[in-house]
C-alpha positions in Angstrom: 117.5 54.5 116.0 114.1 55.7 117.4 113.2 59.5 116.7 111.4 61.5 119.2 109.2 64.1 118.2 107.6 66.7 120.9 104.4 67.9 120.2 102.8 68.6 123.5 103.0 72.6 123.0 99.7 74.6 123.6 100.9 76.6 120.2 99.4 80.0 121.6 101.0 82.3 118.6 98.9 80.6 116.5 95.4 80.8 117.9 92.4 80.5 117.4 93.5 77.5 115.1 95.2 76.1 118.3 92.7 75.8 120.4 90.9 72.8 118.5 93.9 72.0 116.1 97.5 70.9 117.6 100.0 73.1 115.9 101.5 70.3 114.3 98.7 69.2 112.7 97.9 72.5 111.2 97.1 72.7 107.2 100.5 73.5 105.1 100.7 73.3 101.2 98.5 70.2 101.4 100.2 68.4 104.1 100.4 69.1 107.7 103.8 70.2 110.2 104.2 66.6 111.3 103.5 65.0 108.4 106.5 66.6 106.8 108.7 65.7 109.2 107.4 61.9 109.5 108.0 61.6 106.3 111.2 63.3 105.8 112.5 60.7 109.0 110.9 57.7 107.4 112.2 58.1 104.2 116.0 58.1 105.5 115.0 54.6 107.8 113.5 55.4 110.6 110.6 53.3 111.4 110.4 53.5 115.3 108.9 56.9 116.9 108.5 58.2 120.1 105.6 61.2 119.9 105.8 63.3 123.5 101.9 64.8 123.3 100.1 66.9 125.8 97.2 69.6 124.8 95.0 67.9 122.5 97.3 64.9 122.3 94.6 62.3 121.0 94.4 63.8 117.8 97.6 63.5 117.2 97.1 59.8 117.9 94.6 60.0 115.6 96.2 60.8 112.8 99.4 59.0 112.9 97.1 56.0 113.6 95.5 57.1 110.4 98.0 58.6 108.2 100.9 56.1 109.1 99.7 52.2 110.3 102.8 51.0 109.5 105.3 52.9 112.0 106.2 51.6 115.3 104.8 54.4 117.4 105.1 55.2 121.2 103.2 58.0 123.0 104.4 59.8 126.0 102.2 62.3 127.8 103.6 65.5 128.9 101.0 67.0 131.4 102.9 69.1 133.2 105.2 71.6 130.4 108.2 71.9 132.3 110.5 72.2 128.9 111.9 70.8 126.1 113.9 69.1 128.4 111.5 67.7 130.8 109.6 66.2 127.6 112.6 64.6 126.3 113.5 63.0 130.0 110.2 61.5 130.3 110.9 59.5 127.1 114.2 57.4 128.7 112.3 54.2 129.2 111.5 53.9 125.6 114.1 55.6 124.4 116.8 53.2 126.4 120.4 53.9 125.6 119.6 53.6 121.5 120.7 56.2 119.1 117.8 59.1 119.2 117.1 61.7 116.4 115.3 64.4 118.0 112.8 67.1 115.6 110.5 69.9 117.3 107.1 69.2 116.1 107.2 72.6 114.7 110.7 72.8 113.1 110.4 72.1 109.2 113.7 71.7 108.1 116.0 70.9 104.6 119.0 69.2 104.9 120.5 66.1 104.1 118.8 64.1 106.5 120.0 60.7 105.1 123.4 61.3 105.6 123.2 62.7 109.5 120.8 59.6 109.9 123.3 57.2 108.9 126.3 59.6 111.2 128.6 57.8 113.6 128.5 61.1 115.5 126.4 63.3 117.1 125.0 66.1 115.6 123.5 69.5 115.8 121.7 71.4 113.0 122.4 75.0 113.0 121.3 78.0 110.4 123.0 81.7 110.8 120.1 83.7 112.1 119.9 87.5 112.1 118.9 88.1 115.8 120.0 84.9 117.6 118.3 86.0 121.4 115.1 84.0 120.4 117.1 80.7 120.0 119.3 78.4 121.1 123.1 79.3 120.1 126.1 77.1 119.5 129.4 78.6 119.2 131.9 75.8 116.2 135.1 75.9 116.6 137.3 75.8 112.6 136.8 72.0 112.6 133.0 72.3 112.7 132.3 70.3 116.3 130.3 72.4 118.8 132.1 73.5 122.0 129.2 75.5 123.9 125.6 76.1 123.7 123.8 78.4 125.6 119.2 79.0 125.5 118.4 82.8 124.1 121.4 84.9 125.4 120.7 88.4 126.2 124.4 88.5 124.2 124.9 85.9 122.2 128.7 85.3 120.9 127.6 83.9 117.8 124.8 84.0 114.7 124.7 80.4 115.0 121.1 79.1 115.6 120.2 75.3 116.6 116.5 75.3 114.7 115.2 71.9 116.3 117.3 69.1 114.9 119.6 66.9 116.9 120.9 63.4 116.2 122.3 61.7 119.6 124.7 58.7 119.2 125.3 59.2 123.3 121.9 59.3 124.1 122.9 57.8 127.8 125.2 60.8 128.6 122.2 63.4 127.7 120.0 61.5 129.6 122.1 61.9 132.7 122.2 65.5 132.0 118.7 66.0 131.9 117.7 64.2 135.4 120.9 65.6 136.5 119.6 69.3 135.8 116.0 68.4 136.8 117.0 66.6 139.8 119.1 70.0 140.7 116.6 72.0 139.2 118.9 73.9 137.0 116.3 75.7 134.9 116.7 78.5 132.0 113.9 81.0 131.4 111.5 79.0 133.7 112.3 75.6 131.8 114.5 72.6 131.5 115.9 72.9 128.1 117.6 70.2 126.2 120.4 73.2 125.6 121.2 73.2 128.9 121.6 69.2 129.0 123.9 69.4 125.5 126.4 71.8 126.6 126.4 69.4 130.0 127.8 66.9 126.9 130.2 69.1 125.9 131.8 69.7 129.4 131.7 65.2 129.7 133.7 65.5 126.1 131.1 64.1 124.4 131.8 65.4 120.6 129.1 67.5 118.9 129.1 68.3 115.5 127.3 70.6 113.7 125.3 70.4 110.5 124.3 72.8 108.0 120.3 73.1 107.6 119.8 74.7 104.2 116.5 75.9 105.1 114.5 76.6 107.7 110.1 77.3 108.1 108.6 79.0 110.8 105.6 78.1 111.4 104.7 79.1 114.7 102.8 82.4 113.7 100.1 83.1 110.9 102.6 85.8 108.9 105.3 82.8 108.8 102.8 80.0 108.3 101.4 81.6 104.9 104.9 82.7 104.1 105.8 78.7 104.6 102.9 77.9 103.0 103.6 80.0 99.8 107.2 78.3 99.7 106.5 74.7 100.4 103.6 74.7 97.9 106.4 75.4 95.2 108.2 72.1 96.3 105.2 70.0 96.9 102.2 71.1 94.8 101.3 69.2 91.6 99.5 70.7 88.3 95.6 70.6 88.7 93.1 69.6 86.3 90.7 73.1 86.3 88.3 71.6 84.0 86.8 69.5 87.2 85.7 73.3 88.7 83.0 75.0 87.4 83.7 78.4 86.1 87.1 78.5 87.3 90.6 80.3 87.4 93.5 78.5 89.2 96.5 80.3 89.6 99.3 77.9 90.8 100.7 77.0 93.2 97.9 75.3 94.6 96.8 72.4 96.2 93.2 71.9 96.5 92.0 68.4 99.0 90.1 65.5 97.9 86.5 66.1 97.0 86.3 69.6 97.0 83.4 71.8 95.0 85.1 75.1 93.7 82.7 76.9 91.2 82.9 80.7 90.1 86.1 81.1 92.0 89.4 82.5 91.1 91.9 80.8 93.6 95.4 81.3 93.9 98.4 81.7 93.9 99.7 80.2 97.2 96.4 78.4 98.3 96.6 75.4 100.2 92.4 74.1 100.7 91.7 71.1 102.6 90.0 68.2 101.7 85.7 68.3 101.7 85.5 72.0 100.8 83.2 74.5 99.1 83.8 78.0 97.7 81.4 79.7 95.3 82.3 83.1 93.6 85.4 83.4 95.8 88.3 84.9 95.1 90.9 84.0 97.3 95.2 84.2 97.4 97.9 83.7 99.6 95.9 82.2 102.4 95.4 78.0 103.9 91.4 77.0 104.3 90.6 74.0 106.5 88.5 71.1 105.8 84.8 70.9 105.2 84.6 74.6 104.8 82.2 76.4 103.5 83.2 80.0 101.6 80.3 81.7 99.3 81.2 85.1 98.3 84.1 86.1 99.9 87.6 87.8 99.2 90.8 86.4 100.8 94.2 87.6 101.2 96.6 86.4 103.6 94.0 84.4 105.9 94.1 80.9 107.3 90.7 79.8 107.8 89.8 76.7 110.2 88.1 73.4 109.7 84.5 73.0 109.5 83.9 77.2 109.2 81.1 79.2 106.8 82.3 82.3 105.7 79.4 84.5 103.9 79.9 88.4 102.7 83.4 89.8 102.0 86.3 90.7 103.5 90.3 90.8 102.8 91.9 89.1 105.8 91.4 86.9 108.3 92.7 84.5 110.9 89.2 82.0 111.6 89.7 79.1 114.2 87.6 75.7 113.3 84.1 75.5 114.1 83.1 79.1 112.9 80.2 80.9 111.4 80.0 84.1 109.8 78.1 86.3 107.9 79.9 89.1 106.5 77.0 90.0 104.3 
């Protein structure tokens, strides 16, 4: 089985962090989007992936290089964003007619992802949603398989929201739904979505069950990346030793980077700080600060601060992009 894992968006919600940053390798409770779902994938046996990048596409090279030697990893460039659709097509050489696990490089999910790994049939995962209209929606019949799916209805017929997960035993028949829709350039909302190519599965009889996802994190805007922070850092944060910062007050949970300096400072609760960085007589809460960042006398709430950014004076909130200076003095 090979997963496939777009990550060629521009991420414009979350900017400024996304124009140095891909949204995928943005900060989260002291590990990053795609990390979490690398991880999550390798540790139910997936060793082969297929990463379709675009916009700032060789640092996401970069890191997986880095962060994980040991996968077999393909890149695929997307440089025209036609789609979710379009970027899964352009993987079919790769891909061949082998079982494919498809995750949005933004969709943080929980679920047991062992047990739809290891599957004989294809599957869907799917969360009830208040306002379906922004998502992709599958209507179950009482047996639990999947018998139409349509892209962000203006009406949608059911609650039933498919959040980016999608294991595909019949990964031949999709792919002759997607150059079948590209080649008649059947598009919805300006794009080739993979929606459009599953419910073409549907129609060939191609069973499609669903799966429940017990949890699902947003984190395509700042107001849902700190709220995802907040909760993730429950799950993965680990008790700090405050005796190694001078002067200190750490109110978990926190996760604090590798060789960070952190004297007179209250920090926390829901701080995620990256690795290399500085605060002095900071107090700062609910908020995710970058790498080799520099904070001296500053108050945050609810911020996410960039990589590489000095921050003087004080203020409450604020959304800082990577290579920033400022003097609030």
């Amino acid at each position: 089985m090979k997963a496939i894992i777009p990550v060629a968006g521009a991420g414009t919600k979350l900017r400024p962090h996304s124009y140095t940053q891909p949204k995928a390798l943005i900060p989260l409770a002291g590990k990053t989007v795609l990390s979490i779902i690398v991880d999550q994938l390798k540790d139910a046996g997936i060793q082969e992936f297929i990463f379709i990048v675009g916009y700032l596409g060789e640092k996401i090279e970069d890191y997986v290089r880095h962060k994980y030697p040991e996968l077999k990893a393909h890149y695929v460039h997307q440089h025209d964003r036609q789609g979710i659709g379009h970027a899964i097509r352009l993987t079919r050489n790769i891909a061949g007619d082998d079982e494919i696990f498809v995750v949005l490089g933004d969709s943080i999910c929980e679920y047991d992802v062992k047990a739809v790994v290891d599957s004989k049939e294809s599957m869907i995962g799917l969360r009830k949603v208040d306002d379906p209209r922004e998502f992709g929606v599958a209507e179950i019949n009482e047996d639990g398989y999947i018998t139409h799916v349509v892209e962000k209805p203006q009406i949608p017929k059911s609650n039933m929201a498919m959040v980016g997960v999608y294991k595909i035993v019949e990964s031949k028949q999709m792919f002759e739904c997607l150059e079948n829709n590209i080649h008649q350039g059947l598009r919805t909302h300006g794009e080739y979505s993979l929606t459009d190519a599953l419910d073409c599965m549907i129609k060939m009889n191609v069973p499609l069950r669903s799966f429940k996802v017990e949890n699902w994190f947003d984190c395509g805007r700042k107001e849902t990346l700190l709220e995802s922070n907040a909760t993730l850092l429950k799950k993965f944060a680990t008790p700090i030793d405050t005796h190694q910062y001078e002067n200190t007050v750490i109110i978990p949970p926190v996760s604090i980077g590798a060789n960070c300096t952190i004297r007179n400072s209250i920090i926390g609760p829901n701080v995620a700080i990256g690795d290399n960085t500085t605060l002095d007589y900071s107090i700062v809460k609910d908020s995710i600060i970058g790498s080799f960042s520099n904070l001296f006398d500053i108050v945050l709430d609810e911020s996410v601060i960039g990589s590489d950014t000095n921050l003087r004076g004080e203020t409450r909130s604020l959304n800082i992009g990577d290579n920033t200076s400022i003097d609030l003095g």
